[in-house]
C-alpha positions as CSV (number, residue, x, y, z in Angstrom):
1,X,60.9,56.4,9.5
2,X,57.4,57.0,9.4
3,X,56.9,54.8,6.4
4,X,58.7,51.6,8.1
5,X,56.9,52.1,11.3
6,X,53.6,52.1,9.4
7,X,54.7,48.6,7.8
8,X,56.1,47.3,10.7
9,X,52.8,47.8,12.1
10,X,50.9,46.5,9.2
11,X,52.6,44.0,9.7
12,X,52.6,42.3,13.2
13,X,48.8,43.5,13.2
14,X,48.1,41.3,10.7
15,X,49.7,38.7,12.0
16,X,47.9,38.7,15.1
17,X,44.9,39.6,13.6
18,X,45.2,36.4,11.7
19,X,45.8,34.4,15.1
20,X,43.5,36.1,17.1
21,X,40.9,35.6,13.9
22,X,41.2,31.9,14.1
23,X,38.6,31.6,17.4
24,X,35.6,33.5,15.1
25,X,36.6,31.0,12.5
26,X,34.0,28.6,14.3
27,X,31.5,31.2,14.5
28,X,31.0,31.2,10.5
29,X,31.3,27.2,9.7
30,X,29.2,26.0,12.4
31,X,27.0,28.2,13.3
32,X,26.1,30.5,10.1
33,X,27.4,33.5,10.9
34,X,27.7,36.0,8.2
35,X,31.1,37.1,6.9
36,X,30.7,40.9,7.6
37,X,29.5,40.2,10.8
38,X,32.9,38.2,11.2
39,X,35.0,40.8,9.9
40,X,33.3,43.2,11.9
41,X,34.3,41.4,15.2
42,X,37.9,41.2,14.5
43,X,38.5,44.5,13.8
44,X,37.1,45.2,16.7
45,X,40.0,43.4,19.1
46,X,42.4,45.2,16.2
47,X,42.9,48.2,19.1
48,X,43.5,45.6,22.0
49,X,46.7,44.6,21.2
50,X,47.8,47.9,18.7
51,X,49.0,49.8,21.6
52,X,51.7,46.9,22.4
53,X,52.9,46.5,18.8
54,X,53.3,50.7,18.2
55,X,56.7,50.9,20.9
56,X,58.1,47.7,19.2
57,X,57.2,49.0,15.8
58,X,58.7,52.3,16.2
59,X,61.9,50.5,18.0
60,X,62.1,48.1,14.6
61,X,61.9,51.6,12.6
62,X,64.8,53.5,14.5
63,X,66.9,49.8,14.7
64,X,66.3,49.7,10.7
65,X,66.9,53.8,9.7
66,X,69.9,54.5,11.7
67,X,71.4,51.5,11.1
68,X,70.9,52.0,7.1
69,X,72.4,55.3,6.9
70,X,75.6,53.8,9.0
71,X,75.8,51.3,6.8
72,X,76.0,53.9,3.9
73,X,78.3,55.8,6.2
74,X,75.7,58.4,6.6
75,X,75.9,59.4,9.7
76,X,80.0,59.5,9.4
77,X,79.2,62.5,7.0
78,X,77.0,64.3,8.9
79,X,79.0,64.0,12.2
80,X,82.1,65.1,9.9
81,X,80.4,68.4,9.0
82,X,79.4,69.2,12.5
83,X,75.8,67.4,13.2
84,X,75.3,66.5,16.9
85,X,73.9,62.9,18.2
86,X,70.8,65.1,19.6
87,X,70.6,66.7,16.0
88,X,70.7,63.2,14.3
89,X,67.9,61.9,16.6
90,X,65.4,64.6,16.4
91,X,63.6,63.0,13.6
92,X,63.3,59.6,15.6
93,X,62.7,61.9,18.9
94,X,59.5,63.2,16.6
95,X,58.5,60.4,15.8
96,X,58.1,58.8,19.1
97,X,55.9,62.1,20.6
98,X,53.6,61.3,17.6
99,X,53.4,57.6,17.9
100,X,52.9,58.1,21.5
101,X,50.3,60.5,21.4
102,X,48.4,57.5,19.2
103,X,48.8,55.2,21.8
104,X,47.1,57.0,24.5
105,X,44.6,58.1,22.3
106,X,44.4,54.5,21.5
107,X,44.2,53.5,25.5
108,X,41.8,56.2,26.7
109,X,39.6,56.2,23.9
110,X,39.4,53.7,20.8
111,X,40.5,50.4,23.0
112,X,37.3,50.7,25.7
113,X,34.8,51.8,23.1
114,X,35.8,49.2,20.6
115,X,36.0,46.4,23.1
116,X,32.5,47.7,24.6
117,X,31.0,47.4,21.6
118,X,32.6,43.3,20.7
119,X,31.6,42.3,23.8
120,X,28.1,44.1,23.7
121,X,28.1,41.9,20.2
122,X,29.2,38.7,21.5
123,X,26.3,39.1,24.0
124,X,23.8,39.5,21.4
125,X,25.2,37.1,19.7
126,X,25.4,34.1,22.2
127,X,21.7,35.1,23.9
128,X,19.7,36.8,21.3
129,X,20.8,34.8,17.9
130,X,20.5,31.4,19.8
131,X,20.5,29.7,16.0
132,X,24.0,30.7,15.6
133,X,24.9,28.3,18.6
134,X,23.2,25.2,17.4
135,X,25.3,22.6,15.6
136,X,24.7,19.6,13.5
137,X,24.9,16.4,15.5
138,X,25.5,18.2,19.1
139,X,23.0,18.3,22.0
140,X,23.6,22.2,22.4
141,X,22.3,23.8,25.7
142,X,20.2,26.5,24.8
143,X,19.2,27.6,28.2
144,X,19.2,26.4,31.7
145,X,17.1,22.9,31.3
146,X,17.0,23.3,27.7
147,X,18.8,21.4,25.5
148,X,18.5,21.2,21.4
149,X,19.4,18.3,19.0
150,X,19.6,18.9,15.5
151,X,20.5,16.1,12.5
152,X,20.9,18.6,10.2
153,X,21.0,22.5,9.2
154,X,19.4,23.4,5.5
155,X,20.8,26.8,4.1
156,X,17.9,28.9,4.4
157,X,18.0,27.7,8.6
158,X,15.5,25.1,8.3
159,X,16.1,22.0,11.0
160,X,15.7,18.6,10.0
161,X,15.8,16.2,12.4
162,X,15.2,18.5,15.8
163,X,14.8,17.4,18.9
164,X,14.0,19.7,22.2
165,X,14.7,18.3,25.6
166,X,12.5,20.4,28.4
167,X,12.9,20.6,32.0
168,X,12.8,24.0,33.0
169,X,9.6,23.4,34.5
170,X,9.9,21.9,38.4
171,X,8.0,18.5,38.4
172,X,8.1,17.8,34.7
173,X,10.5,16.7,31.5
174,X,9.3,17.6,28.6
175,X,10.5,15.8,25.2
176,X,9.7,17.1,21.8
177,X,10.9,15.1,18.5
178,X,9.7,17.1,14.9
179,X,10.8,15.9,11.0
180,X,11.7,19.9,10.7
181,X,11.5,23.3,12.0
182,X,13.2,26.8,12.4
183,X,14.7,29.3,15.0
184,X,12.8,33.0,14.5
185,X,13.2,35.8,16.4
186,X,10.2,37.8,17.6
187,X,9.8,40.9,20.2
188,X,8.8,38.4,22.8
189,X,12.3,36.7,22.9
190,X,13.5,33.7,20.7
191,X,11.3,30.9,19.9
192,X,11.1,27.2,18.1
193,X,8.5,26.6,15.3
194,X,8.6,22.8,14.8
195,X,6.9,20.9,12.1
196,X,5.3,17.4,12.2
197,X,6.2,16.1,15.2
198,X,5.0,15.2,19.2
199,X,5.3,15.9,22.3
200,X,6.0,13.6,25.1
201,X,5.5,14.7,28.7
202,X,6.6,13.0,31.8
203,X,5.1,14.2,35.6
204,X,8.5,13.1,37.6
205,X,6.6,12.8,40.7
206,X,4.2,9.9,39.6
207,X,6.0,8.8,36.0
208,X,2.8,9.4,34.1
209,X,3.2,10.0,30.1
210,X,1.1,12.0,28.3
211,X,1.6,12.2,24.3
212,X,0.4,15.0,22.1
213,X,1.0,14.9,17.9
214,X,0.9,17.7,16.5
215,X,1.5,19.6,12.9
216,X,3.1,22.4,14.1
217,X,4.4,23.7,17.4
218,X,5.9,26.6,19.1
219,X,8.7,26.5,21.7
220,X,9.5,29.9,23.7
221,X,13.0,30.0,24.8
222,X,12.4,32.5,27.7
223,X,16.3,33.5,27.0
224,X,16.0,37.0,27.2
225,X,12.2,37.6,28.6
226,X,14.0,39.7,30.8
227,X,15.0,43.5,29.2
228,X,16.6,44.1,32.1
229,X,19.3,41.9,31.8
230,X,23.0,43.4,32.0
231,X,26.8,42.1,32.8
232,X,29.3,43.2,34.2
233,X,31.8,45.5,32.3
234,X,35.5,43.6,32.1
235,X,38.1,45.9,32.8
236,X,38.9,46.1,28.8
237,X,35.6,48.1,28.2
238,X,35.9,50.7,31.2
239,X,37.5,53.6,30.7
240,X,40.1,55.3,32.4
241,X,37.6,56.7,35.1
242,X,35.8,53.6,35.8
243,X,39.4,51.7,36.3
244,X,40.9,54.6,38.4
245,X,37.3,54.9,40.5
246,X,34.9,51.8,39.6
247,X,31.8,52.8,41.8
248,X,29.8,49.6,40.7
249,X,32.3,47.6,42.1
250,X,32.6,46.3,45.5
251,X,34.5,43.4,45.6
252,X,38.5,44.7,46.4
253,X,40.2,42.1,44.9
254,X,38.2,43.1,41.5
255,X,38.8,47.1,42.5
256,X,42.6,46.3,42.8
257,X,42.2,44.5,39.0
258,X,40.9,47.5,37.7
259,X,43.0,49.9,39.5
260,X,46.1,48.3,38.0
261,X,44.7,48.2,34.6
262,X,43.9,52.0,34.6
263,X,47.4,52.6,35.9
264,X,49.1,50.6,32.9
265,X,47.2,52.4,29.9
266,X,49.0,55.2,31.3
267,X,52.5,53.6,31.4
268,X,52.2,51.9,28.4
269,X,52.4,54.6,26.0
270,X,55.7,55.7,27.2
271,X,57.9,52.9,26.4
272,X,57.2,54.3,22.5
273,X,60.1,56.8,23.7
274,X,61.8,54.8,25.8
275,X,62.2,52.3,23.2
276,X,63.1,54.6,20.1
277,X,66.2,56.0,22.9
278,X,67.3,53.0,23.0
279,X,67.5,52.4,19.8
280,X,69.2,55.9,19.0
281,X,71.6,54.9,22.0
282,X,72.5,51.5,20.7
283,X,73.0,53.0,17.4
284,X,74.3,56.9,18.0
285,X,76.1,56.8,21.3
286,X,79.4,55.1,20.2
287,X,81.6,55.6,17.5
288,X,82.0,54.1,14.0
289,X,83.4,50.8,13.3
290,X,83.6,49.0,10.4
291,X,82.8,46.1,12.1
292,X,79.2,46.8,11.9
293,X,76.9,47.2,15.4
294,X,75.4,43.9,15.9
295,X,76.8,43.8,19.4
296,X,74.7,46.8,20.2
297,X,71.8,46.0,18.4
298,X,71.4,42.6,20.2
299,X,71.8,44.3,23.4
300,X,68.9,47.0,22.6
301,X,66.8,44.0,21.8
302,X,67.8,42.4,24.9
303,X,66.8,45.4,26.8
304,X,63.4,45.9,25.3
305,X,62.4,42.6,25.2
306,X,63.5,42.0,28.9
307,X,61.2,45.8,29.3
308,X,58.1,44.3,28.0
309,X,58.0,41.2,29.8
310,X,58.8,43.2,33.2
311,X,56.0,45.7,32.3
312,X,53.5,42.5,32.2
313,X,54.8,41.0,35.3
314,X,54.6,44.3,37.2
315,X,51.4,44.9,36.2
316,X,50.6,41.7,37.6
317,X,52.1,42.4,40.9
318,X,50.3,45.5,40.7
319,X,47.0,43.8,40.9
320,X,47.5,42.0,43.7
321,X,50.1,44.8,46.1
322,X,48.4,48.4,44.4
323,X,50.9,49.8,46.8
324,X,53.4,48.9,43.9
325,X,51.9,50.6,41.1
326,X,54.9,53.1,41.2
327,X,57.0,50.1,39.9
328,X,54.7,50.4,36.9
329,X,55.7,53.7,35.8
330,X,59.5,53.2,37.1
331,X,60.0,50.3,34.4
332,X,58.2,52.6,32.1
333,X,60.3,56.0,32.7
334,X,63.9,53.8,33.1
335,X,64.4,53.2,29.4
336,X,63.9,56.8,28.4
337,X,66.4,57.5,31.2
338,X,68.5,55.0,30.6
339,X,68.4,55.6,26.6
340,X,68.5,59.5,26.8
341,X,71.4,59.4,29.6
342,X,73.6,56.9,26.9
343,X,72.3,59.3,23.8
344,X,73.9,62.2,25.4
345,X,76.8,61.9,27.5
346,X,79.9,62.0,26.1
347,X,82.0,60.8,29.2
348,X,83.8,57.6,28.6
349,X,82.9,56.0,31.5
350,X,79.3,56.2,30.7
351,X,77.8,52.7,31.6
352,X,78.1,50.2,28.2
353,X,81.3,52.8,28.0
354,X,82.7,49.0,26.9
355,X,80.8,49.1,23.7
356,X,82.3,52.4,22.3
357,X,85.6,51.7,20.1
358,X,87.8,54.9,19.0
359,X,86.7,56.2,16.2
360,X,87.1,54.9,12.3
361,X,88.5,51.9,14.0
362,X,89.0,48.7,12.0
């Protein structure tokens, strides 16, 4: 079981990576960025989505093992010789305390810090590394009144062809046309060294033109003079106290946000039992039939599918009514009732009692 859990979750983690990849994908062919930095960046949004795939990958597993060894008539042996359903799901039962332990250590811990440190990246990225943003043949809008044409991009970062449009100034547009230059970064900010070129500057108030030629030139960006600029943490990078208790947040529609969020890494983690019961329930609760148990399976899939999707709309709810966060953990806590009440009663009329033929029947 442990085995096909882990390639279950191999498995649908890379698929999404490989989605979920696709948006960087721009990031390296137009705008230079290196491939370890690339790599880097997706495996940090790995966490974001781990601690959905884990309950379906350990409900796969169960699904998979159980239904293997009934299929080798397995189980019929070991039920012959006196093993109990409980017995037979103690190993699955394991398995789930383990795989949920990994959840909330991914939803407490690994998910904020990894997040925090993408979008402390992207940040960096988009206002420190402003040559990363410009494209070939784009007017690209470096800051606010700044805006950056470039023909062409060589491979060591030289720019042919630029052209700086500048307006930040109140009462004056500034135009600046150069056969080649660069984007360096210094300790005063960013800046634009451009090469053979001139500068054309127009007073808006009177339309006067002044002209300047020059062999070389440098442009300040100004896009991070300040050091003291910061954003706001989403709810993805807080952890669990800042959700529960955000004191640099005022706004309540943003509290209730995060107040939801902190409340579902908590539920989360426990459909990894609630599923795996369900499993052992579709799978261990009734009696052999030769017939196979694709009835049952459908209808664990049914159930666990129709779980998930509740989960995200009550969460959703949850944001907007926080006085129905206890739906939250209710949708949470009814499969591991619902699959642990099916898993060990042995009274016929059981709900699903429908599903359960006499035994050996054929």
């Amino acid at each position: 079981m442990a085995i096909t859990t882990c390639v279950v979750v191999v498995t649908l983690t890379a698929a999404i990576w490989l989605t979920q990849s696709l948006r960087f994908i721009d990031w390296i062919v137009n705008h230079g960025l290196p491939i370890s930095t690339f790599l880097y960046i997706t495996v940090l949004v790995l966490p974001s989505f781990l601690a959905v795939i884990l309950p379906i990958a350990l409900f796969c597993s169960v699904l998979f093992t159980y239904q293997k060894m009934q299929v080798d008539s397995e189980i019929v042996v070991m039920r012959a010789v006196g093993v109990s359903s409980l017995n037979l799901a103690r190993p699955a039962l394991l398995m789930a305390v383990i795989v949920m332990a990994a959840a909330y250590l991914i939803n407490l811990w690994l998910l904020p810090v990894s997040y925090r440190a993408f979008k402390d990246l992207q940040f960096q990225i988009r206002n420190n590394f402003s040559n990363v943003l410009i494209q070939e043949g784009v007017f690209t809008n470096l800051d606010d009144g700044l805006t950056v044409f470039v023909r062409e991009q060589g491979p060591n970062g030289e720019l042919r062809g630029l052209m700086v449009n500048d307006s930040r100034s109140a009462g004056t547009s500034v135009t600046l046309v150069a056969d080649s230059g660069a984007m360096v970064n210094t300790a005063e900010g960013p800046r634009i060294i451009m090469l053979n070129g001139n500068r054309q500057e127009v007073n808006l108030k009177d339309g006067r033109v002044s002209f300047l030629f020059f062999d070389r030139y440098t442009l300040d960006i100004d896009r991070m003079k300040n050091d003291d600029i910061t954003r706001a943490r989403i709810s993805t990078e807080r952890f669990l106290s800042e959700l529960l208790n955000p004191t640099d947040v005022t706004d309540p529609h943003t509290r209730n946000n995060l107040f939801a969020e902190g409340h579902q890494r908590l539920a989360t983690p426990l459909f990894v039992p609630g599923f795996a019961l369900i499993g052992l329930a579709a799978l261990l609760s009734g009696s052999f039939s030769r017939r196979g148990n694709t009835i049952r399976i459908l209808i664990a899939v049914a159930l666990v599918v129709a779980i998930q999707a509740l989960g995200i709309g009550l969460g959703e709810l949850a944001a907007k009514a926080p006085q129905l966060i206890a739906l939250v953990y209710a949708n949470a806590l009814l499969p591991i009732l619902l699959g642990g009440y099916l898993l060990l009663s042995a009274s016929p009329r059981t709900p699903f009692a429908w599903l359960r033929r006499p035994a050996f029947e054929t």
